[in-house]
N, C-alpha and C positions, 0 to 999 in steps of 0.2 A: 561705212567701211573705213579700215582704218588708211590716216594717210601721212608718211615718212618724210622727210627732208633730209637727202642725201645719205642719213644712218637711221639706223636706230636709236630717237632719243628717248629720255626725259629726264629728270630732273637727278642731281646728285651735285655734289660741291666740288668747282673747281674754277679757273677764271675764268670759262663761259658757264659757267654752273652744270658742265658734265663734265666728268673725269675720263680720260682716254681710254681706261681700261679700269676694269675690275678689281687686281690686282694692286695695287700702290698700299703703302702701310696706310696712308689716312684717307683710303676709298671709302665714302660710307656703304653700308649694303642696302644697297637700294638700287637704282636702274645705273647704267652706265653706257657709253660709246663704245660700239664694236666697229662703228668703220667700217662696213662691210668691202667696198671699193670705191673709189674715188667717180662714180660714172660721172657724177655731174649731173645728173639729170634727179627729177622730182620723183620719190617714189609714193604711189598713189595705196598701194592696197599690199596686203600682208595676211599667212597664213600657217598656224604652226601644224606641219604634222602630228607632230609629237615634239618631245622635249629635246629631239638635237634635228631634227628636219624642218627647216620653215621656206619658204621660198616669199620674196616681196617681187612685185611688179609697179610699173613706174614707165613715166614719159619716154618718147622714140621708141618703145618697143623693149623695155629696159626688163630684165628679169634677173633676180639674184638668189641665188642659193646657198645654202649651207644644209651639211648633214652632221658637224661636231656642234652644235646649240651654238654657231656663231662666232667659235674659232677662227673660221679661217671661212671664206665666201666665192663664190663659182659663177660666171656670168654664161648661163644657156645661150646659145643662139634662139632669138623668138622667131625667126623669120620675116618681121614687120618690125618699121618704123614708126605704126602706130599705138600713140599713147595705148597703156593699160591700164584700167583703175580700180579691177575688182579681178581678184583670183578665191579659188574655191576647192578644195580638197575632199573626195565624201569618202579616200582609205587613203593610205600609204604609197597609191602606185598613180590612183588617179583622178585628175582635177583638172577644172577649165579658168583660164584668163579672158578676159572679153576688157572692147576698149572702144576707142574712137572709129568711126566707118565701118560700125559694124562686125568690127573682127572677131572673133571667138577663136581659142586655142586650145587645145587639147595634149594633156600625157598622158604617158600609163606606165612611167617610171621614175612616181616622184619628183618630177619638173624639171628631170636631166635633159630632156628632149621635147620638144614640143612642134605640135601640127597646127593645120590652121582648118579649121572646119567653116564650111558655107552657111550663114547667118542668112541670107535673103533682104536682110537691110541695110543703107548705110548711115543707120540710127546712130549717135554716140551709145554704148551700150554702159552702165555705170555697177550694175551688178547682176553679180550670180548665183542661183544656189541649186543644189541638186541635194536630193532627200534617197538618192542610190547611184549606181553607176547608171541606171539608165533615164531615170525622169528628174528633171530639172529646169531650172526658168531664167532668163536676161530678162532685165528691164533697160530703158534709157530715157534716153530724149522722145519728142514726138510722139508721147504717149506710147513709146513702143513696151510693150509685155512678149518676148519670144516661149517660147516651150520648146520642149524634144521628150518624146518618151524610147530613142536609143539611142542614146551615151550622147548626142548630138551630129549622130550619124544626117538627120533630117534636123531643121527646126522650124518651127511655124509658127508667124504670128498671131499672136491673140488682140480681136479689134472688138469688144464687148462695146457695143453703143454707150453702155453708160459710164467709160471711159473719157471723162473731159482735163485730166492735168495735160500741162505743158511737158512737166519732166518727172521721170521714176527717178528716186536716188537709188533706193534699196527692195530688197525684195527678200523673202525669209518665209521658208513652208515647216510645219511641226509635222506632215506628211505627205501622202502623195495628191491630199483632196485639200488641204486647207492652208492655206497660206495669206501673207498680207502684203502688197507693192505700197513704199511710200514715197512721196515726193513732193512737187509745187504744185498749184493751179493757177487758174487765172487771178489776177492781180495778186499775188504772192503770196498767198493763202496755202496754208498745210494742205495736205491731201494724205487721204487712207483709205486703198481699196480693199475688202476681202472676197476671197472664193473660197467655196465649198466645194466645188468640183474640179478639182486641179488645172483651175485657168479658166475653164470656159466660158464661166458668167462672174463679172465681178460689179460687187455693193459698195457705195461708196460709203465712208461712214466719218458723214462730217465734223471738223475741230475747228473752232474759230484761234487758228494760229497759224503764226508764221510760216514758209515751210518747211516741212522733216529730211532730215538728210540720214536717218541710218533706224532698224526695227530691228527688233529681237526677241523671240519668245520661248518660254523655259517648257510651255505645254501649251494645249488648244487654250486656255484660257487666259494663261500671265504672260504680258509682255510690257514690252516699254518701245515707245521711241524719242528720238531725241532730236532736234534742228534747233532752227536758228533762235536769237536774242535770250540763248538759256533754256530754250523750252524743254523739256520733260515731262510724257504723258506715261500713266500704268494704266494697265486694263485689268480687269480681273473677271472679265466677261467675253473675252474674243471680242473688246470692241465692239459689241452690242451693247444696246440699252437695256439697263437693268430692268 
């Protein structure tokens, strides 16, 4: 997932090598600083509805919005002072934040308002994703893999025995039966688990690397992830052997 320092950066020329704005006659077109607000705080995870609604989430409970593509930025009340590090949009109205002790958050008007839904754990939860408004999955710390099959009304742990990492980073389903959790193992070794049955049993499918900190895939078959010392893996098999 993605993760912010206090704006929205990256690279474009100026004397810290971002320009304040967009605008300026010798802006290059390329990324620039919006400044959203000054929180002061780390923003962890970021999501664009579309092209003028994104909301970022971030440390103490920090949530930011914009609905003019960045114009101008709006601070939700989250209800919590715990960190957020993964937010998730699956339409326009509604998405979940999840974070430190377990918390999970819920809108259903585009991130103007946000609830706090019952997780059952006080795992760090590090991401989320939902493949409809009603079935979707956390992962975290302590091997934790959550699900819900409505909207997060309920969620429940998934403990498959042959779960042995220390930490999920990410987690990314192409539907409601097939998805992949990635993360660390023991002695810092990558990890890659998949289900075929939306959580219930999951296969590990070993990489002798580093760990993975973020998955993503374009169909059942092409994905990539990507962690530490540079690593970059593609599948073109769902992670099976050829």
């Amino acid at each position: 997932m993605a993760c912010v320092l206090l704006a929205l950066l990256s690279y474009s020329c100026g004397d810290d090598g971002v320009k304040p704005n967009g605008n300026g006659a010798d802006a290059d077109p390329g990324w620039f600083r919006q400044h959203p607000l000054p929180t002061g705080e780390f923003l962890e995870g970021v999501h664009a509805v579309d092209a003028d609604t994104v909301v970022c989430v971030g440390s103490a409970g920090t949530i930011i919005r914009t609905t003019d593509g960045g114009t101008t930025w709006t601070l939700p009340a989250s209800g919590t002072s715990n960190s957020l590090y993964s937010v998730f949009f699956v339409d326009a109205n509604t998405g979940w934040a999840v974070g430190s002790g377990g918390i999970i958050l819920r809108t259903i008007d585009g991130g103007a308002t946000w609830a706090s839904q019952s997780s059952g754990t006080s795992a760090r939860l590090n991401a989320v994703f939902f493949v409809d408004t009603n079935t979707g999955w956390a992962v975290g710390s302590e091997e934790t893999i959550l699900s819900t099959i409505d909207g997060g009304a309920t969620w429940v742990e998934l403990s498959p025995a042959t779960i042995v990492p220390r930490r999920f980073n990410d987690v990314f389903f192409v539907d409601a039966n097939t998805g992949w959790a990635v993360g660390v193992g023991y002695y810092s070794k990558g990890t890659i688990h998949k289900t075929a049955n939306g959580g219930a049993t999951w296969a590990p499918q070993n990489i002798p690397t580093p760990f993975i900190r973020s998955v993503f895939f374009v169909d059942a078959n092409t994905g990539w992830t990507v962690g530490e010392r540079g690593t970059i893996l593609k599948t073109t098999t769902g992670g099976e052997p050829k």
